[in-house]
C-alpha positions in Angstrom: 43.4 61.6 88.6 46.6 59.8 87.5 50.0 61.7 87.9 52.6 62.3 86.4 56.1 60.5 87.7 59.6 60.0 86.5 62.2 57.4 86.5 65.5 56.9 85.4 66.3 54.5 82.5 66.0 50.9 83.7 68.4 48.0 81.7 66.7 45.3 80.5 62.9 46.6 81.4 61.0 44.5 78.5 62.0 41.1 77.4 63.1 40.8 73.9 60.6 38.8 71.3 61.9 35.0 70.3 64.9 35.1 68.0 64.1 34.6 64.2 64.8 31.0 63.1 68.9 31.0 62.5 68.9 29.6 59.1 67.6 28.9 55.9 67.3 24.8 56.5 65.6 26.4 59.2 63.1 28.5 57.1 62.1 26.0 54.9 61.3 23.7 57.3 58.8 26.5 59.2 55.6 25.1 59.1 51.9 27.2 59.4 49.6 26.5 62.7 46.7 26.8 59.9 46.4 25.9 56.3 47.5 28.9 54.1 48.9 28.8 51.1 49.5 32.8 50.5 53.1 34.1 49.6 53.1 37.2 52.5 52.8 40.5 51.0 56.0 42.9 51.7 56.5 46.2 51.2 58.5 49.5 52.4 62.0 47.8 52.4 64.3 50.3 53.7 67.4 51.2 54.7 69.3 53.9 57.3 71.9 54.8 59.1 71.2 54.0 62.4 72.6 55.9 66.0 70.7 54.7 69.1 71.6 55.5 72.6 71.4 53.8 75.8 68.2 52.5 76.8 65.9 49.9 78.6 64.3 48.1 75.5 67.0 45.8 75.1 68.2 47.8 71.5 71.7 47.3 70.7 73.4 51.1 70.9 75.9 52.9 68.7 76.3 53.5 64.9 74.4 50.9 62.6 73.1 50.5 59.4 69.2 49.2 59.8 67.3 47.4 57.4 63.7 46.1 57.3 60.5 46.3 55.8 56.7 45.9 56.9 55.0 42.9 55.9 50.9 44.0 55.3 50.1 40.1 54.9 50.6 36.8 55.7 49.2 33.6 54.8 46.5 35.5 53.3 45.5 36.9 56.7 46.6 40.7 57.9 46.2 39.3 61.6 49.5 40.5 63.5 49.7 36.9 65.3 49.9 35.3 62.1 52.3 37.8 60.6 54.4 36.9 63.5 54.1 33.5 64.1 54.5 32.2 60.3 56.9 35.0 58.6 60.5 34.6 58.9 62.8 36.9 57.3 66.5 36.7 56.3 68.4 39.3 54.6 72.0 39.4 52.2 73.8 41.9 50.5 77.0 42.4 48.6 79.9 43.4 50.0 80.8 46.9 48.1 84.5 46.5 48.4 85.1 42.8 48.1 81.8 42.5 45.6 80.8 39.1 47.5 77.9 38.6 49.7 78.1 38.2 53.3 79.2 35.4 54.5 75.8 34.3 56.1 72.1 35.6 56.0 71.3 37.9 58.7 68.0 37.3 59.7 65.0 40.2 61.1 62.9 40.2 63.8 59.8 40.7 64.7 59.1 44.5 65.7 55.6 45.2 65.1 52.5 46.1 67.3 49.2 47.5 66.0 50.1 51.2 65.8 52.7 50.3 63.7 51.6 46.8 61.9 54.1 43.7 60.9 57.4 45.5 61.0 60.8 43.5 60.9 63.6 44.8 61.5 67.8 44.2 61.4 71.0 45.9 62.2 74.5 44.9 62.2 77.4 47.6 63.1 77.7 50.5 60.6 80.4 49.3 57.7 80.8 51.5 54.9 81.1 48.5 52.6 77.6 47.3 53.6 75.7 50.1 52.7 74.8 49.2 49.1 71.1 47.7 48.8 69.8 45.0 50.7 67.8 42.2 49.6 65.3 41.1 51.8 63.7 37.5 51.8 60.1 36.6 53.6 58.6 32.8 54.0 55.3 31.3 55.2 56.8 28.2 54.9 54.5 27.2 51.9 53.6 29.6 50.1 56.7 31.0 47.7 59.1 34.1 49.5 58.3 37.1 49.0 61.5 39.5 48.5 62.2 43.2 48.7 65.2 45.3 47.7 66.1 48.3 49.9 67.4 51.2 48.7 71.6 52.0 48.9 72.3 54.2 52.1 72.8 57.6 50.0 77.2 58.3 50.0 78.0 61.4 52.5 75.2 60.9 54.6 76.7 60.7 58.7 75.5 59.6 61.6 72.8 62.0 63.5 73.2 63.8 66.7 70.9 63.2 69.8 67.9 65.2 70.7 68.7 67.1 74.0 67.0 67.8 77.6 63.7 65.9 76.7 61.1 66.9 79.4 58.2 65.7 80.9 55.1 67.5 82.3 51.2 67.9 82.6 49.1 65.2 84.2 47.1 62.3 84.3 46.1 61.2 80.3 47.7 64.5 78.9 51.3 64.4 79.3 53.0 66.8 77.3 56.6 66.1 76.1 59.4 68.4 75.0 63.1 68.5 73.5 65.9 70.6 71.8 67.0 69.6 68.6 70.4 68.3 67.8 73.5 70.3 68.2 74.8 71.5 64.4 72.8 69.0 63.0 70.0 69.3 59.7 66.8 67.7 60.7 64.2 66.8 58.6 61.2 65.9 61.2 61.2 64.1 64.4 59.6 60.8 65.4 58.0 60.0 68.4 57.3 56.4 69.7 55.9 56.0 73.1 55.9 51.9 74.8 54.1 50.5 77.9 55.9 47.7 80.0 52.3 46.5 80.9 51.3 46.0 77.3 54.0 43.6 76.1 53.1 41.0 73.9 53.5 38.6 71.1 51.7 41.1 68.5 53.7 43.8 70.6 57.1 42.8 71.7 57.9 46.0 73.0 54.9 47.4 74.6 54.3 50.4 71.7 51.4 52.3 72.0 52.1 55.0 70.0 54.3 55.8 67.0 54.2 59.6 65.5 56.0 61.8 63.2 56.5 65.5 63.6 57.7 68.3 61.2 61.2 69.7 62.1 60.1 72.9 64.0 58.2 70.9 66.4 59.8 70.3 69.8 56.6 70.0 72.2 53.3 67.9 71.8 50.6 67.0 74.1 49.2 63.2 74.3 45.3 63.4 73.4 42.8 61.1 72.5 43.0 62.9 69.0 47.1 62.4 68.8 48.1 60.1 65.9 49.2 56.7 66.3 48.1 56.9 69.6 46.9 52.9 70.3 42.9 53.4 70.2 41.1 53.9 73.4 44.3 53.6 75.5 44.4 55.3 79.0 47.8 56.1 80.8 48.0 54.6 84.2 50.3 55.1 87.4 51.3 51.8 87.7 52.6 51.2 84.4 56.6 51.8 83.3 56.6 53.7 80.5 59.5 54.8 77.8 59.3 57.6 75.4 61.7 57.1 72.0 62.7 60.6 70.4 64.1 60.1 66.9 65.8 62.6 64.9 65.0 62.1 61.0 67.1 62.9 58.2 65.6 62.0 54.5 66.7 60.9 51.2 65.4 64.0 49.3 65.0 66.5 52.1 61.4 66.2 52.5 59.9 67.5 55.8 56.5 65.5 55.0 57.3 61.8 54.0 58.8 60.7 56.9 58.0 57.3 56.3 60.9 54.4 56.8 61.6 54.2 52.9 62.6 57.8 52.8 64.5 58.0 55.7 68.4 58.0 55.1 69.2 58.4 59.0 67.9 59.0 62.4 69.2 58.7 65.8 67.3 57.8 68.6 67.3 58.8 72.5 65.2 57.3 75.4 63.7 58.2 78.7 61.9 56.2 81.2 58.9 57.4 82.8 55.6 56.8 85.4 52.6 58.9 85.3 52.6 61.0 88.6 51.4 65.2 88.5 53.7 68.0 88.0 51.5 70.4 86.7 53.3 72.9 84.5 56.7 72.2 85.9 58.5 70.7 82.8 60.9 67.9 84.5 64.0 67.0 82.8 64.4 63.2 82.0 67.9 61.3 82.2 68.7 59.7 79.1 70.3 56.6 80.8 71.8 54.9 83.4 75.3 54.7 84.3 76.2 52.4 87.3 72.8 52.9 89.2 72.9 56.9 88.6 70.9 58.8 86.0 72.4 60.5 83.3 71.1 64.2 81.8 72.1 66.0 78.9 70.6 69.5 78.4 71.4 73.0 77.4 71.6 75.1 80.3 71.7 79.1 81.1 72.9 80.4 84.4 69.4 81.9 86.4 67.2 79.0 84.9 66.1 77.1 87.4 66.0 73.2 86.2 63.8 70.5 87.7 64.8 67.0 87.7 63.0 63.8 89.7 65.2 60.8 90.8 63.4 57.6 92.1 62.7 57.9 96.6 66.1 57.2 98.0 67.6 57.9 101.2 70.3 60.6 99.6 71.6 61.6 96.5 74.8 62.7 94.9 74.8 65.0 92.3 78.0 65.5 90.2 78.5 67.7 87.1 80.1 66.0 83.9 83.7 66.8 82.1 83.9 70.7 81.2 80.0 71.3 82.6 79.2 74.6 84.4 78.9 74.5 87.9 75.9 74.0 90.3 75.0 77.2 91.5 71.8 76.3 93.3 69.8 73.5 94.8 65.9 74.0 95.5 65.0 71.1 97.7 61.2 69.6 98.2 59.1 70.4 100.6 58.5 66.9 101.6 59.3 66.4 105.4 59.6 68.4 108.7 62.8 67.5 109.2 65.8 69.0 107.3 68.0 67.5 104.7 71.5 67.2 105.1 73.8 68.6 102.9 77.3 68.3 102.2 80.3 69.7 99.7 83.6 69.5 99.3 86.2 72.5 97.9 89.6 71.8 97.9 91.0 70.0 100.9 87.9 71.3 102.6 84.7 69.8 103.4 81.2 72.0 104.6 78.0 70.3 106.1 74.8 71.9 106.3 71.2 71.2 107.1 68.6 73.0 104.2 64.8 73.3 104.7 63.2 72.0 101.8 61.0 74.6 100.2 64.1 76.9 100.1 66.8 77.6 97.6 70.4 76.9 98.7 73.2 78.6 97.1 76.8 77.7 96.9 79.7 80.1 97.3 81.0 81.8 94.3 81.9 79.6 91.7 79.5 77.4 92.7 80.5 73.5 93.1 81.0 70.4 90.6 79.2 67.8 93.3 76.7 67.8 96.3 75.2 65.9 98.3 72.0 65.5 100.2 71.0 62.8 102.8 68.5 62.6 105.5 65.9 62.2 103.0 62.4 60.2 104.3 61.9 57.7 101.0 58.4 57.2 102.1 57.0 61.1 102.3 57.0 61.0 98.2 57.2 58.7 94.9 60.2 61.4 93.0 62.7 64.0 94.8 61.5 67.1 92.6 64.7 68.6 93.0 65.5 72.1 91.6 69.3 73.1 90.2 70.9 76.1 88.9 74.5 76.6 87.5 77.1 79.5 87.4 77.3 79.5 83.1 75.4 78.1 79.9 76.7 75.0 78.4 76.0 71.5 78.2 74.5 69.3 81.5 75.7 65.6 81.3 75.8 65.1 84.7 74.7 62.6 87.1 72.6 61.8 90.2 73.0 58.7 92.2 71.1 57.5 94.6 72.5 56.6 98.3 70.9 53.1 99.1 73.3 52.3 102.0 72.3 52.9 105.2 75.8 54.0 107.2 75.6 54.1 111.3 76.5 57.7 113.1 80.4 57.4 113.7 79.2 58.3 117.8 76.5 55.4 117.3 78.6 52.2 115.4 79.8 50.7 118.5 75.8 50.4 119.7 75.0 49.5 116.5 77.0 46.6 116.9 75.8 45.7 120.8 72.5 45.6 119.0 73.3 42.9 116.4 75.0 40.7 118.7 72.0 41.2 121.2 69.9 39.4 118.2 72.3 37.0 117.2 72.5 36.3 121.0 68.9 36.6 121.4 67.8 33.7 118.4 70.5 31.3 120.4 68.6 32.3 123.8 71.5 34.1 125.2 69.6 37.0 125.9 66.5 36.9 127.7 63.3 38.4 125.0 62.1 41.0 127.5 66.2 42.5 127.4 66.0 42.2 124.0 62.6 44.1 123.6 64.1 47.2 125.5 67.2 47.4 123.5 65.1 47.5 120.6 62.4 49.7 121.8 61.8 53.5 119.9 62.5 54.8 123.9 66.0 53.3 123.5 66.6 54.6 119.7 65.8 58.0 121.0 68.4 58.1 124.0 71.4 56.8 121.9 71.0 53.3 123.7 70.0 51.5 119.7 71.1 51.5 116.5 71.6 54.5 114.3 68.9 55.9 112.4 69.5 55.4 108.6 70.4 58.6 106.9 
């Protein structure tokens, strides 16, 4: 049976779809790959104020102002390729301020798939002065444009909060996803849109297999064959990299039912990468990005809760609290090797080592500790480091854990270490006879101190 597994956010994971042509000499030149003479058939223009976060789509982050609509037809067809292939859009709108239009068309993009049909899309930075309406200008290149008008972002409305500690648990085709809702923020549903690396395509430039919206007291929901907007017939897999999309939803006239683009005013997205690998009912908290090679968190915590998270294999880990989080109180390690993991901390000026069975809660001195770390880990016994944490208070978690790649020699073993790399350089210029070499390299040797360090 597939399981469940998790990963940390991954930059730049799924390629971003061909620019749209870069100007209107441009779009009237754009010719059909078929006869058609049908003007394309737009509809639900819309409008929002847009807050994304850090992710691996390739989707520009902070405050924006979005603007799109979906096209249902194309040269007479409502075939996604052709929708894609032959539609170009370019939007303008009038400076509130200066009351002249932008200075150049801004042009959409593909975003479609079929869960969510011929979607284009646009966003430039939020600017108060551009959030009048929109107008919205789609070509076949013979047929006449079609245009739409979006609705004015409504005055007042600000941009959303993030959902918090989204989790991840169940197995096989039935994950089962959880979050928290925004801190001191109104929300008026929730969005969920799930995407598959493996199923990138023209029709699908991001990989979406699923796209579903969610009243506001909703925080958990289970993937079934029966769940809509799921992509018919699809089947999670373990080899796949997967990304869910949470979106916080705030409408035009406070409806908790029409959720639908047109009515939205804002939303904020968050995003978490993801393999399938099993867990059971352990819910497993998700980093909501990367920052230099570590994963990032943000959730709610209580001190006694015990809180699961699963870094990608690695040799060792560090594991730091953010600015003004509580400390760690606890570390349960896996039960994944024989051996013990090494594990380290520093108060003050002073530094303590200790080794910790896995299987077996570890607890720091009173007051707990802001950072630990753990080495001696064997990246092949496992695909994720289930590791368990608790902290000394409640607050906020946006901490971080980093993985330790770099394999460092044993201060007592360096010198060794050394002899060995100069017995191969020596060996490949035939300085050293092969049978010498042989023994300085054999297990024998490693396990008498006469080789080079073992990673850690």
């Amino acid at each position: 049976m597939p399981k469940l597994r998790f990963t940390s956010p991954r930059t730049n994971l799924h390629r971003h779809p061909a620019r749209a042509l870069g100007g209107l000499a441009l779009l009237a030149a754009a010719c059909l790959p078929s006869p058609a003479t049908a003007t394309p058939i737009v509809q639900s223009g819309f409008e929002q104020l847009f807050n994304i976060s850090q992710n691996s789509l390739g989707f520009t982050t902070g405050s924006r102002i979005r603007y799109g609509a979906t096209v249902t037809s194309a040269a007479g067809s409502t075939n996604l390729a052709v929708i894609q292939n032959v539609t170009t859009g370019f939007a303008n709108t009038t400076n509130t301020v200066t009351g002249l239009p932008l200075a150049s068309p801004r042009s959409l993009t593909y975003s479609g798939s079929p869960v969510i049909g011929g979607l284009f899309t646009g966003t430039i930075p939020y600017n108060p002065s551009l959030t009048g309406p929109w107008t919205l200008t789609f070509s076949d290149g013979v047929g006449g444009p079609a245009v739409v008008t979006t609705p004015a972002i409504p005055s007042g409305v600000q941009p959303l909060g993030f959902v918090q500690s989204i989790t991840l648990s169940g197995t096989g085709n039935n994950p089962t996803f959880t979050w928290a809702a925004p801190l001191n923020t109104n929300v008026n549903g929730y969005r969920i849109n799930l995407y598959d690396a493996a199923q990138v395509s023209p029709t699908s430039p991001f990989g979406q297999i699923l796209s579903s919206n969610f009243a506001p007291t909703v925080n958990s929901f289970t993937v079934t064959n029966g769940t809509p907007g799921l992509q018919p017939g699809y089947n999670f897999n373990t080899t796949s990299q997967y990304s869910i999309e949470v979106s916080a939803l705030q409408t035009r006239n406070g409806s908790t039912t029409n959720l639908g683009n047109p009515n939205v005013a804002a939303l904020s997205r968050v995003y978490a990468d993801f393999k399938i690998t099993n867990t059971g009912n352990i819910q497993v908290n998700l980093p909501v990005a990367r920052v230099n090679g570590a994963d990032m968190f943000d959730l709610t915590v209580q001190p006694g809760v015990r809180y699961f998270i699963a870094p990608d294999m690695a040799p060792g880990y560090k594991y730091a609290a953010g600015t003004g989080n509580p400390n760690f109180a606890s570390v349960f390690l896996p039960s994944l090797q024989a051996s013990p993991y090494e594990l380290s901390y520093t108060i003050g000026n002073s530094s303590f080592n200790f080794q910790s069975v896995g299987g077996q809660e570890f607890f720091f001195p009173t007051g707990g500790v802001n950072a630990f770390s753990v080495q001696g880990v064997d990246p092949s016994s496992a695909q994720t480091f289930l590791t368990g944490l608790t902290f000394v208070g409640g607050g906020q978690f946006t901490g971080t854990v980093a993985p330790i790649v770099t394999a460092v020699p044993e201060p007592a073993s360096a010198g060794l270490f050394l002899a060995g790399v100069l017995g191969v350089w020596c060996a490949r210029r035939g300085k050293v006879p092969r049978q010498s070499l042989l023994r300085l390299m054999h297990p024998s040797a490693l396990r008498q101190g006469r080789g080079p360090a073992r990673a850690e």
